[in-house]
PyMOL CGO cylinders between C-alpha atoms (Angstrom):
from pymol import cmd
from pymol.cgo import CYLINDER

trace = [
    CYLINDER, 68.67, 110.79, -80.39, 65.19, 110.47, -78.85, 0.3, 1, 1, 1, 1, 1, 1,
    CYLINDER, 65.19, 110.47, -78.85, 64.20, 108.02, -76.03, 0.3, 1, 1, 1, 1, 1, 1,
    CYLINDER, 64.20, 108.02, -76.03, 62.42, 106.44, -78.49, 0.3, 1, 1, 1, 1, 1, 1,
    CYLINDER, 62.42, 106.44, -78.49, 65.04, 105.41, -80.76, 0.3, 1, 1, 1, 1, 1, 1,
    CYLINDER, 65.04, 105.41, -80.76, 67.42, 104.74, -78.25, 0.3, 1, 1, 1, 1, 1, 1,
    CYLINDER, 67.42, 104.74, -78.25, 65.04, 101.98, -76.53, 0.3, 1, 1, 1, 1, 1, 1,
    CYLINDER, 65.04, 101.98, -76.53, 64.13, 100.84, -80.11, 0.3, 1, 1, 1, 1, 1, 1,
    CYLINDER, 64.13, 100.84, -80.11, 68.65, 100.69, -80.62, 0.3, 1, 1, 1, 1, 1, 1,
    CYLINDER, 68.65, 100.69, -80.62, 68.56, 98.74, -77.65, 0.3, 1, 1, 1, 1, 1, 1,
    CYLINDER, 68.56, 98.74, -77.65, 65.60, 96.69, -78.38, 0.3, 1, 1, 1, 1, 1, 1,
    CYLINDER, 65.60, 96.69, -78.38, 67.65, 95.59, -81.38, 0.3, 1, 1, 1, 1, 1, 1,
    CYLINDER, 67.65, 95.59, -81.38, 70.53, 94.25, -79.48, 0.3, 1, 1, 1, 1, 1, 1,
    CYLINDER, 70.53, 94.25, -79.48, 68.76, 92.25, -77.37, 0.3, 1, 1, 1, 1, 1, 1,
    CYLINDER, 68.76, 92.25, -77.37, 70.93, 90.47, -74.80, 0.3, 1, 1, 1, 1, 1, 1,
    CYLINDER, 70.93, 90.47, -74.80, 73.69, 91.22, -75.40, 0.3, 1, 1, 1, 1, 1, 1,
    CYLINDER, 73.69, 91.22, -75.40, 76.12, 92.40, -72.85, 0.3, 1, 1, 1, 1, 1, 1,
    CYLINDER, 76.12, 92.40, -72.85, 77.15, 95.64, -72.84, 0.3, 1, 1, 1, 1, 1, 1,
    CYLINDER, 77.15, 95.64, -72.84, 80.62, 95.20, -73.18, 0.3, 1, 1, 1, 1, 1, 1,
    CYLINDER, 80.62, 95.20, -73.18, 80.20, 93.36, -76.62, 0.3, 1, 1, 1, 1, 1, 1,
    CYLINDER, 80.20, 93.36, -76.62, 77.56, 96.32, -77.27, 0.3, 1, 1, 1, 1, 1, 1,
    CYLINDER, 77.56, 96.32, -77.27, 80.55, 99.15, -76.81, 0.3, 1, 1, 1, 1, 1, 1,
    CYLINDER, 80.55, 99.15, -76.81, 82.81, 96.54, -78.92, 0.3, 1, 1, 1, 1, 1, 1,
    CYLINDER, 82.81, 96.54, -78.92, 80.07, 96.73, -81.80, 0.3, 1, 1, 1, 1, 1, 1,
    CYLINDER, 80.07, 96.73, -81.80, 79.78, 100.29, -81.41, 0.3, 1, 1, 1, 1, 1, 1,
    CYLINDER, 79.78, 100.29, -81.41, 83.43, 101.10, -81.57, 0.3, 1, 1, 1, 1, 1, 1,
    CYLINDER, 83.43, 101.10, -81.57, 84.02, 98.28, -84.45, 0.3, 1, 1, 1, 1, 1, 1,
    CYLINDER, 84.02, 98.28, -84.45, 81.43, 100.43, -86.15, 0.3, 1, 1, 1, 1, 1, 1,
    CYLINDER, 81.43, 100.43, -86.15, 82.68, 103.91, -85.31, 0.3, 1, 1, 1, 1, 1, 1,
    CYLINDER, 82.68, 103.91, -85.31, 86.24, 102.35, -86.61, 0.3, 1, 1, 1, 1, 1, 1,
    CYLINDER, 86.24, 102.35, -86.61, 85.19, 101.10, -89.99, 0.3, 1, 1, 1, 1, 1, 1,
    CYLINDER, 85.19, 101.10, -89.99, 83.18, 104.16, -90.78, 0.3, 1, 1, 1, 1, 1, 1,
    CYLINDER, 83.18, 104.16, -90.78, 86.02, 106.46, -89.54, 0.3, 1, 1, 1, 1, 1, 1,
    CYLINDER, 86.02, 106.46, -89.54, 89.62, 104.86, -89.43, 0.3, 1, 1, 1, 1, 1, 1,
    CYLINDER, 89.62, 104.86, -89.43, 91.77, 107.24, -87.90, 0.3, 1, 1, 1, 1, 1, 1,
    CYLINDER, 91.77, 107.24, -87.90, 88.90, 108.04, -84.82, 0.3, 1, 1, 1, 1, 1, 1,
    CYLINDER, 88.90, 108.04, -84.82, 91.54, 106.58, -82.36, 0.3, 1, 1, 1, 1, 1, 1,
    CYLINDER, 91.54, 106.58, -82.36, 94.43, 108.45, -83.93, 0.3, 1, 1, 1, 1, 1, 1,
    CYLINDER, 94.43, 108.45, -83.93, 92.35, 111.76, -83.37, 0.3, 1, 1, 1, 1, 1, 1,
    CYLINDER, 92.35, 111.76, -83.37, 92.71, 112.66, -87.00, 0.3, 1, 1, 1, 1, 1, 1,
    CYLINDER, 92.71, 112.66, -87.00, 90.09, 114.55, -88.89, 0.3, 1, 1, 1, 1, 1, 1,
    CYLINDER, 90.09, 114.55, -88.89, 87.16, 113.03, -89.27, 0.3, 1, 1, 1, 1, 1, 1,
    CYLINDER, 87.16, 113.03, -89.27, 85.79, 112.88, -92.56, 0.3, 1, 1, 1, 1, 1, 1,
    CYLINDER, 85.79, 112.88, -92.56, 82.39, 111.10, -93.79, 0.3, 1, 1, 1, 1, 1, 1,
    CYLINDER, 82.39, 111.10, -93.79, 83.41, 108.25, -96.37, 0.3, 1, 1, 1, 1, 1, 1,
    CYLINDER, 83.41, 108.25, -96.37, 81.13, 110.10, -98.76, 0.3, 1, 1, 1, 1, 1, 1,
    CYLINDER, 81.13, 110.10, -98.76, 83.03, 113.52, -98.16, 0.3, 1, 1, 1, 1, 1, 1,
    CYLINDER, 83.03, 113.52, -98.16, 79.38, 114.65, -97.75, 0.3, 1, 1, 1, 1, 1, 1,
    CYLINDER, 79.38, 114.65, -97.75, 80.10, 116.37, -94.34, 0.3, 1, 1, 1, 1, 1, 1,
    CYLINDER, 80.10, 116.37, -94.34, 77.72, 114.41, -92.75, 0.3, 1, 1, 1, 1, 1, 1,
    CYLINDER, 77.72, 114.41, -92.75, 80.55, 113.07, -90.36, 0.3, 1, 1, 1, 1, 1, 1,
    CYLINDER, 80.55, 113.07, -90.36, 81.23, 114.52, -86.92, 0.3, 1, 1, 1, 1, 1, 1,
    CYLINDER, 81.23, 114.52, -86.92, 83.54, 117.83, -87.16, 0.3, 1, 1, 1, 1, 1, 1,
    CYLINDER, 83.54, 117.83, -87.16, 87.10, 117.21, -86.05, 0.3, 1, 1, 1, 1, 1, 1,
    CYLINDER, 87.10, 117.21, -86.05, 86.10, 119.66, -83.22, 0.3, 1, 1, 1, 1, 1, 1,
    CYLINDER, 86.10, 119.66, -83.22, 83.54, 117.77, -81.73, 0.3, 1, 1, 1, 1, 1, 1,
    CYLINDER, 83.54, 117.77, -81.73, 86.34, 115.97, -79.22, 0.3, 1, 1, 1, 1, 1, 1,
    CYLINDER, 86.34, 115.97, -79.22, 86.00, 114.92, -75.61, 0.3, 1, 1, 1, 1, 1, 1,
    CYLINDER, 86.00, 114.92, -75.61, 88.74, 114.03, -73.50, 0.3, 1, 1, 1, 1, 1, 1,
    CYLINDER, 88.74, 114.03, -73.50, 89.23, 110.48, -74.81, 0.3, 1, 1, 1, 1, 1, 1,
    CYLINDER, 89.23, 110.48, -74.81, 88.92, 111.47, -78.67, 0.3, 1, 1, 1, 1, 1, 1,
    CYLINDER, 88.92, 111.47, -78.67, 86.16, 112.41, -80.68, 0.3, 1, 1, 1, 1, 1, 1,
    CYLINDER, 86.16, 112.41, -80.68, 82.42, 112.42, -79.37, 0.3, 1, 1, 1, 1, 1, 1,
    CYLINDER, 82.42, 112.42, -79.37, 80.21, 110.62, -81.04, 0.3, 1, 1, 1, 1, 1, 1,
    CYLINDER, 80.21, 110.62, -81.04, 76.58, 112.42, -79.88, 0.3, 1, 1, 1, 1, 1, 1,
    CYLINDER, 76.58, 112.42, -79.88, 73.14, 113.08, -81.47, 0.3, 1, 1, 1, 1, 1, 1,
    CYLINDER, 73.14, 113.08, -81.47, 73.43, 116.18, -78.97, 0.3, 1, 1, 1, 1, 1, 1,
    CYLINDER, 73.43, 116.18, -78.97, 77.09, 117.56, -79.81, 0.3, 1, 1, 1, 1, 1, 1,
    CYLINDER, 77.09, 117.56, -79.81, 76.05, 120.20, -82.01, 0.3, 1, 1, 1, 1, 1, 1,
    CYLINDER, 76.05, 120.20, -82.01, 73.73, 121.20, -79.70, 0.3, 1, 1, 1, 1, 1, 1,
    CYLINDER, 73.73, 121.20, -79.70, 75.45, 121.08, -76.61, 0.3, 1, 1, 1, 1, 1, 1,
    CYLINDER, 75.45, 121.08, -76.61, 77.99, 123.19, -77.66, 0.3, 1, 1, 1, 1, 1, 1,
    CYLINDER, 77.99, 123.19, -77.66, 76.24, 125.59, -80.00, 0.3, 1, 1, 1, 1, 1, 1,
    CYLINDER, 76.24, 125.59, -80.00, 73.44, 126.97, -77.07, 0.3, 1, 1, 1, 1, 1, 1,
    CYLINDER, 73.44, 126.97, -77.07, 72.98, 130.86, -77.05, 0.3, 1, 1, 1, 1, 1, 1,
    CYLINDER, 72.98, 130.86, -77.05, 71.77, 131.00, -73.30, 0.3, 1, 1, 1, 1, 1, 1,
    CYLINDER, 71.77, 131.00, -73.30, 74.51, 130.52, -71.31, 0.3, 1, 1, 1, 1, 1, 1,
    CYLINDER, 74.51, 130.52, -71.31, 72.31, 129.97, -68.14, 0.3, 1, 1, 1, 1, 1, 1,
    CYLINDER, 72.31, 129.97, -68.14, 70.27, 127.52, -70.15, 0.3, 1, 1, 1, 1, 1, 1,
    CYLINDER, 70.27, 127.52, -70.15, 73.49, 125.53, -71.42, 0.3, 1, 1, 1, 1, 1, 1,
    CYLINDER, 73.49, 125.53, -71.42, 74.82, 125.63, -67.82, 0.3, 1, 1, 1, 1, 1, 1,
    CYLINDER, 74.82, 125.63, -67.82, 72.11, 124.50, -66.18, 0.3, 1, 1, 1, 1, 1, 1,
    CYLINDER, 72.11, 124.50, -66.18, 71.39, 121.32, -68.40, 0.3, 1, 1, 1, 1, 1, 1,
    CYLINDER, 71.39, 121.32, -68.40, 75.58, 121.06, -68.69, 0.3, 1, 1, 1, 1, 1, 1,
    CYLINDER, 75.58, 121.06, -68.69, 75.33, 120.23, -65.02, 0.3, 1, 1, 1, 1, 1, 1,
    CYLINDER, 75.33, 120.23, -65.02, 72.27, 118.17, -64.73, 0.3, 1, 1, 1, 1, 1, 1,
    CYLINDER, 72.27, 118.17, -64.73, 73.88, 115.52, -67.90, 0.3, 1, 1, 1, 1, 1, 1,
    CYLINDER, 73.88, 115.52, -67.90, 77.77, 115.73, -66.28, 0.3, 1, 1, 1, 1, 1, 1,
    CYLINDER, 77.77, 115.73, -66.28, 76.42, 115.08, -62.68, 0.3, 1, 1, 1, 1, 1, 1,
    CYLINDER, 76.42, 115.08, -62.68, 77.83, 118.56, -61.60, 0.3, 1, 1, 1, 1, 1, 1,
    CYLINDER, 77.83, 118.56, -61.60, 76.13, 118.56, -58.66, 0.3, 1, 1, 1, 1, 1, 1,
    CYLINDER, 76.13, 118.56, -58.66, 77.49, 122.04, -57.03, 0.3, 1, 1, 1, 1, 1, 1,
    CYLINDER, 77.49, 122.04, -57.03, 77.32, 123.79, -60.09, 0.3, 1, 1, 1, 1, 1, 1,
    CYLINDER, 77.32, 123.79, -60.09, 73.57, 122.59, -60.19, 0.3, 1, 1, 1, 1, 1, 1,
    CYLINDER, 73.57, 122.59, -60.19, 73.21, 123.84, -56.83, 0.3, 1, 1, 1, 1, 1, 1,
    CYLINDER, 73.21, 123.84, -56.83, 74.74, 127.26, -57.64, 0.3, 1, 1, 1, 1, 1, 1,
    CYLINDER, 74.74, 127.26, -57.64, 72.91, 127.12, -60.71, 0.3, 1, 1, 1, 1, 1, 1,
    CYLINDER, 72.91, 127.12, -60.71, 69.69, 126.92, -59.08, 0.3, 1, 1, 1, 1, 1, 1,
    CYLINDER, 69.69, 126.92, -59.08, 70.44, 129.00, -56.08, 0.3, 1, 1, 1, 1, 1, 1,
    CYLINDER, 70.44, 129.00, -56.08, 71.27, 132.18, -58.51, 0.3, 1, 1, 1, 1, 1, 1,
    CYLINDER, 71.27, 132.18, -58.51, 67.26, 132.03, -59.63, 0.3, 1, 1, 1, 1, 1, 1,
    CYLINDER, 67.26, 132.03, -59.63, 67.69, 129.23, -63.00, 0.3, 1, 1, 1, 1, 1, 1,
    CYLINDER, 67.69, 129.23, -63.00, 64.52, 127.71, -63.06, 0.3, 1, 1, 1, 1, 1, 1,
    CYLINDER, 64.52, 127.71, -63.06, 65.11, 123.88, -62.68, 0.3, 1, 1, 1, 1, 1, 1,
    CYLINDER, 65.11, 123.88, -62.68, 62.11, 123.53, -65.57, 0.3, 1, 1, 1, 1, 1, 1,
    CYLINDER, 62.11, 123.53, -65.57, 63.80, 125.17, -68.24, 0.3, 1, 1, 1, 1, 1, 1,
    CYLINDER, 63.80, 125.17, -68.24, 63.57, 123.61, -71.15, 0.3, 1, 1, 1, 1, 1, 1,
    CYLINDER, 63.57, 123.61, -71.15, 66.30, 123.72, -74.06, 0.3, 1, 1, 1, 1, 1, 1,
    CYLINDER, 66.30, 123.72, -74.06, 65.85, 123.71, -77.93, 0.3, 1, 1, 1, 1, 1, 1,
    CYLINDER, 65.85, 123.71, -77.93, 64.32, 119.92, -77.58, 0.3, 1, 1, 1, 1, 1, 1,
    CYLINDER, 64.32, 119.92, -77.58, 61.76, 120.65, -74.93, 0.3, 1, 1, 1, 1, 1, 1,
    CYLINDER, 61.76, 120.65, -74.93, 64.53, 118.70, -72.60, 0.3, 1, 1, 1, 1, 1, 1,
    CYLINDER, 64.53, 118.70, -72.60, 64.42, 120.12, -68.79, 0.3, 1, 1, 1, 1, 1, 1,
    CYLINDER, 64.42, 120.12, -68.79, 67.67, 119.01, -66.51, 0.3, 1, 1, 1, 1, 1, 1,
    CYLINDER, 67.67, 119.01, -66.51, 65.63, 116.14, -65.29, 0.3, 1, 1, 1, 1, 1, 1,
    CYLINDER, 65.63, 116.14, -65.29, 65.39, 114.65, -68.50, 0.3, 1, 1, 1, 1, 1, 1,
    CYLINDER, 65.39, 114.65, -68.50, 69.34, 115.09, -68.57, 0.3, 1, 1, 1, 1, 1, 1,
    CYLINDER, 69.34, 115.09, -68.57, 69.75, 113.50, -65.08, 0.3, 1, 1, 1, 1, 1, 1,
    CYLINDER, 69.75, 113.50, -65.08, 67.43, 110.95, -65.66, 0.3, 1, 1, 1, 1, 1, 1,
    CYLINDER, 67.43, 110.95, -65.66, 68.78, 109.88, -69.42, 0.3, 1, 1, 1, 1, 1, 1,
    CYLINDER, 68.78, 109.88, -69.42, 72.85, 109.93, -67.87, 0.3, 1, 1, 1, 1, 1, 1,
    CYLINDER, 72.85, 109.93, -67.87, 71.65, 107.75, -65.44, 0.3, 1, 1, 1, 1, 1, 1,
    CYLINDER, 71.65, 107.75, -65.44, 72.33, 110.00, -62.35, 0.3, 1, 1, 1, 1, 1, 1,
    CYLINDER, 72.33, 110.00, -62.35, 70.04, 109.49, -59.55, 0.3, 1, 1, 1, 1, 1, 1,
    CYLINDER, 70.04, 109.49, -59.55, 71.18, 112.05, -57.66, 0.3, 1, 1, 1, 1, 1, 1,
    CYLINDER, 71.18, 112.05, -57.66, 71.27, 114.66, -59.37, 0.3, 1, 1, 1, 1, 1, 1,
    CYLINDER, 71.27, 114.66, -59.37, 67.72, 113.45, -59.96, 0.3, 1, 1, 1, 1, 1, 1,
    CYLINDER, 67.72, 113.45, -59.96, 67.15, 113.65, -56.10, 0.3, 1, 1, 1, 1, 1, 1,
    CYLINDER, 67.15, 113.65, -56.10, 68.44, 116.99, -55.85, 0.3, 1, 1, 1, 1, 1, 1,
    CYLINDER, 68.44, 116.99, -55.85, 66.53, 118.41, -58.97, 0.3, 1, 1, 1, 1, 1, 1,
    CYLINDER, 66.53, 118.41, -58.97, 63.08, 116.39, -57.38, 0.3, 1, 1, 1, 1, 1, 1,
    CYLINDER, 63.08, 116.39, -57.38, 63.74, 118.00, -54.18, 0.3, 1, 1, 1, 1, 1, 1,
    CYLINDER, 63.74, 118.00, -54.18, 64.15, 121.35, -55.75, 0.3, 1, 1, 1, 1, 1, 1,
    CYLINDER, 64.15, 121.35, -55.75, 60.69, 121.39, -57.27, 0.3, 1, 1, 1, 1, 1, 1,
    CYLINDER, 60.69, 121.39, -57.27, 61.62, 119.76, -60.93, 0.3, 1, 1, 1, 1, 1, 1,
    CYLINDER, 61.62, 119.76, -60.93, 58.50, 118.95, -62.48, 0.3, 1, 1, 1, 1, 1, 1,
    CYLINDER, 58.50, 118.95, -62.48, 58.40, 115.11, -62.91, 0.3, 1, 1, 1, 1, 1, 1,
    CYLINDER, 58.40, 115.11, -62.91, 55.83, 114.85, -65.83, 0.3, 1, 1, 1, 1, 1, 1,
    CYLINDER, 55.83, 114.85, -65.83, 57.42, 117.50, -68.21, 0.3, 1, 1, 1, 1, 1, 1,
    CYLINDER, 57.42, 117.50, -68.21, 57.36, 116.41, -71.44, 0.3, 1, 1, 1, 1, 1, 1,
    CYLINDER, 57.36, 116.41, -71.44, 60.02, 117.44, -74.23, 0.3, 1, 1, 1, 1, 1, 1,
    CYLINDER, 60.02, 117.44, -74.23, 58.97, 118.18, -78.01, 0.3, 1, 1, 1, 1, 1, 1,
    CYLINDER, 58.97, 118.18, -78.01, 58.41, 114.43, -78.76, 0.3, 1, 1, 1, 1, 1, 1,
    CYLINDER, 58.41, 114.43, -78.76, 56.01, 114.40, -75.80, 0.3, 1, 1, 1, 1, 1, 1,
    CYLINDER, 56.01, 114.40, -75.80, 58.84, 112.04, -73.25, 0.3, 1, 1, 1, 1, 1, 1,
    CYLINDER, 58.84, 112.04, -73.25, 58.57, 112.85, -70.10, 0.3, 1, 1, 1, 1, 1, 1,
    CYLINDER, 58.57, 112.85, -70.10, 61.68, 111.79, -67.80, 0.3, 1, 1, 1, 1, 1, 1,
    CYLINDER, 61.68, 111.79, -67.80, 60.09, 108.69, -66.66, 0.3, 1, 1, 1, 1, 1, 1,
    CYLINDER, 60.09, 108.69, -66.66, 59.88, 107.91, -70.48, 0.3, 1, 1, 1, 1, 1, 1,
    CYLINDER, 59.88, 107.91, -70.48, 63.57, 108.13, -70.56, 0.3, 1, 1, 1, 1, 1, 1,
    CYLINDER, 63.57, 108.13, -70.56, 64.36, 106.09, -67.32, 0.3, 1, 1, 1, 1, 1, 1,
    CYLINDER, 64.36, 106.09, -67.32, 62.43, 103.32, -68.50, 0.3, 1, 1, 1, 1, 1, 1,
    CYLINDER, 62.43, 103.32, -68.50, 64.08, 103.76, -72.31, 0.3, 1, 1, 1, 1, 1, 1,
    CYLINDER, 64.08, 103.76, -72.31, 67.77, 103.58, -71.31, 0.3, 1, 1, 1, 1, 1, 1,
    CYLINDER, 67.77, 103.58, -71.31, 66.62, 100.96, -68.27, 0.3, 1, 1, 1, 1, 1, 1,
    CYLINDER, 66.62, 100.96, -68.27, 66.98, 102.99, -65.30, 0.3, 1, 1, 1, 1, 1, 1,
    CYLINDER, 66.98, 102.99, -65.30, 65.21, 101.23, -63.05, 0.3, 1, 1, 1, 1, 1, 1,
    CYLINDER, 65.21, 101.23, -63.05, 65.95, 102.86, -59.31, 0.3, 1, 1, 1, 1, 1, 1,
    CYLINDER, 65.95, 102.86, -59.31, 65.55, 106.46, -61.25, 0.3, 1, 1, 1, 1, 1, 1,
    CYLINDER, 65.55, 106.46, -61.25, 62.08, 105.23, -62.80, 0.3, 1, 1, 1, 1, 1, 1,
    CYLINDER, 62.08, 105.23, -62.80, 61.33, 103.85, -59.33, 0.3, 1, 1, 1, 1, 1, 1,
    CYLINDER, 61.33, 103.85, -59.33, 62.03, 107.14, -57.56, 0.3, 1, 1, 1, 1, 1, 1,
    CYLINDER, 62.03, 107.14, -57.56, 60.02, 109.15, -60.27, 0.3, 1, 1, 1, 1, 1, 1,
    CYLINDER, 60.02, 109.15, -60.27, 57.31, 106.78, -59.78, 0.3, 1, 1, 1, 1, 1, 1,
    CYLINDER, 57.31, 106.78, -59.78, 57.23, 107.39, -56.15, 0.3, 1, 1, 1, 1, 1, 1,
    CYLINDER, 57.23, 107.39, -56.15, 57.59, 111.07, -56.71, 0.3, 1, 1, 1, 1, 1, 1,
    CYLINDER, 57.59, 111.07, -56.71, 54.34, 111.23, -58.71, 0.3, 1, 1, 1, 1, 1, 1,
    CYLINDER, 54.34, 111.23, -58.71, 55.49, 110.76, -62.44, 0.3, 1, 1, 1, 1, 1, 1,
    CYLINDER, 55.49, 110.76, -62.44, 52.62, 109.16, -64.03, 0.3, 1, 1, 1, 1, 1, 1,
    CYLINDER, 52.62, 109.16, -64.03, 53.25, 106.10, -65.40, 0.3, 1, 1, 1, 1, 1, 1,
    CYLINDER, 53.25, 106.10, -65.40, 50.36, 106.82, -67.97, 0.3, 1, 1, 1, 1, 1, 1,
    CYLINDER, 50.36, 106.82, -67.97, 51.40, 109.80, -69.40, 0.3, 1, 1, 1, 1, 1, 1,
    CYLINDER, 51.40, 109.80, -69.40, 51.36, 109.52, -73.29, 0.3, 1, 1, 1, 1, 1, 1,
    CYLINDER, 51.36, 109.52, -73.29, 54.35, 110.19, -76.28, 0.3, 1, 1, 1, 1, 1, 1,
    CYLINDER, 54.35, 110.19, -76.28, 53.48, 112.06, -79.15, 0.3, 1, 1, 1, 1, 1, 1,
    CYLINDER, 53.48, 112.06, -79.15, 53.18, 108.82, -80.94, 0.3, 1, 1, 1, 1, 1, 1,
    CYLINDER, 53.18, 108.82, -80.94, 50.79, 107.56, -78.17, 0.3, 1, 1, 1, 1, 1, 1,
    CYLINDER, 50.79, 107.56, -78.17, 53.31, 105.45, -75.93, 0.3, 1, 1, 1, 1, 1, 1,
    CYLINDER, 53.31, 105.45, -75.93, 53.33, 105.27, -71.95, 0.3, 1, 1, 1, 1, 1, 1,
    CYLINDER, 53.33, 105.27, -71.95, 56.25, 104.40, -70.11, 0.3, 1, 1, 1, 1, 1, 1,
    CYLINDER, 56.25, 104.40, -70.11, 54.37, 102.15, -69.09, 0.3, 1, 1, 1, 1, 1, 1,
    CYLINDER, 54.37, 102.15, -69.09, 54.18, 100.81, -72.58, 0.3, 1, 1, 1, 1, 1, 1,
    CYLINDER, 54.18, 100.81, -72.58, 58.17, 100.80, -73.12, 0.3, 1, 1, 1, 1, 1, 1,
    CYLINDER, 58.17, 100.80, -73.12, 59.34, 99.41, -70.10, 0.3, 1, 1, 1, 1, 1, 1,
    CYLINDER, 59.34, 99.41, -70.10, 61.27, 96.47, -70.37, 0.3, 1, 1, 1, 1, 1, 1,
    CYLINDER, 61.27, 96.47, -70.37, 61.19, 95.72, -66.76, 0.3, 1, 1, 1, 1, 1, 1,
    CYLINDER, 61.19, 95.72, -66.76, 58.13, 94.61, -65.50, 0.3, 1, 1, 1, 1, 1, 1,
    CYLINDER, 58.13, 94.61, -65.50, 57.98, 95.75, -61.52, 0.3, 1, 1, 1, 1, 1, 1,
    CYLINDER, 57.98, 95.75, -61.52, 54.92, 96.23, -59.56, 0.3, 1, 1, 1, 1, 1, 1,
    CYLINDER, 54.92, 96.23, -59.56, 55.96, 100.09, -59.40, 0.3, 1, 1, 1, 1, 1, 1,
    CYLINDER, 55.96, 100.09, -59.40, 54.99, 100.04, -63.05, 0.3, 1, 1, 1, 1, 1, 1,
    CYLINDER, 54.99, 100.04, -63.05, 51.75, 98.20, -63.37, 0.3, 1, 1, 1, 1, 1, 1,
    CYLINDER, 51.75, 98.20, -63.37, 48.50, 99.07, -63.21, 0.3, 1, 1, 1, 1, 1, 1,
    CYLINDER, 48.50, 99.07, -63.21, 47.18, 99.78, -59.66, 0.3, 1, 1, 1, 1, 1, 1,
    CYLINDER, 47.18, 99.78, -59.66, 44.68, 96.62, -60.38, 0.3, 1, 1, 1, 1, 1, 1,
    CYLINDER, 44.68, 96.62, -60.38, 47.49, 94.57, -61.28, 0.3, 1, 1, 1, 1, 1, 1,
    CYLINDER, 47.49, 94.57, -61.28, 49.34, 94.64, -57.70, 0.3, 1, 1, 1, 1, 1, 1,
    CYLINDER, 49.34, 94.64, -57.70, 46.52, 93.60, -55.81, 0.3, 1, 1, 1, 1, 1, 1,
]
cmd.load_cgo(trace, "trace")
């Protein structure tokens, strides 16, 4: 799932709380796939395949991901390690990661760096520690998001604030022409225009 369509999914439930979001979400999950909690098989009610596998499973049950094929399917090793780290907050794997030579700019199949990862599972952190280690801030993945785009689409505000202050440019255009600027729900003088703050 792109930034994009996440904001625009969250856009949709307005404001509600999160906690009647996951409720919605798992009522959802539930009607489309009844035995989910049981960790049967899943099957897709059309017995198209289109369903999750019964091996895509985390450690409460199946995973529900845009990414799970992807995650799990890499060829690179050092490319699936590095950006396993970054999205599970594996901090001294990162480091070891890193300190063996991995580039912390390497993209994967979606253009995605291990900032975007840190910065779209909300980990500041390991957002820190990839900043600090040279991560480039404006990199942009195939849909043209750079990791401020995702802070400000899954409403990260201390992340987009430390990107902000570390140079990611709040101007920087999508591939359909949005700023994060443009997207950003929260409206903080970090993320107006310099003529705005005066």
């Amino acid at each position: 799932m792109t930034a994009r369509a996440k904001w625009q999914a969250w856009q949709k439930l307005g404001a509600m709380p999160p906690e009647d979001a996951m409720q919605k979400y798992i009522d959802i999950v539930s009607e489309l796939y009844p035995t989910w909690l049981d960790g049967a098989p899943l099957r897709s009610k059309t017995g198209d395949g289109g369903g999750p596998s019964s091996e895509a499973r985390g450690p409460m049950g199946p995973v529900f991901s845009s990414f799970v094929y992807e995650e799990e399917c890499g060829s690179d090793s050092k490319m699936d390690a590095i950006h396993g780290f970054a999205r599970e907050g594996d901090m001294t794997n990162l480091l070891k990661c890193i300190e063996s030579g991995v580039s912390v700019n390497l993209k994967d199949s979606e253009g995605r760096t291990p900032l975007h990862w840190a910065v779209d599972r909300g980990h500041l952190n390991v957002t820190e520690l990839l900043v600090g280690r040279n991560a480039d801030v404006n990199a942009k993945d195939n849909d043209g998001q750079t990791p401020l785009h995702y802070a400000v689409t899954c409403e990260r505000e201390a992340i987009a604030e430390y990107l902000v202050k570390h140079s990611a440019d709040i101007h920087s255009e999508d591939n359909d022409g949005s700023s994060s600027r443009d997207i950003c729900s929260f409206k903080r003088p970090f993320m107006q225009h310099e003529e705005e703050v005066k």
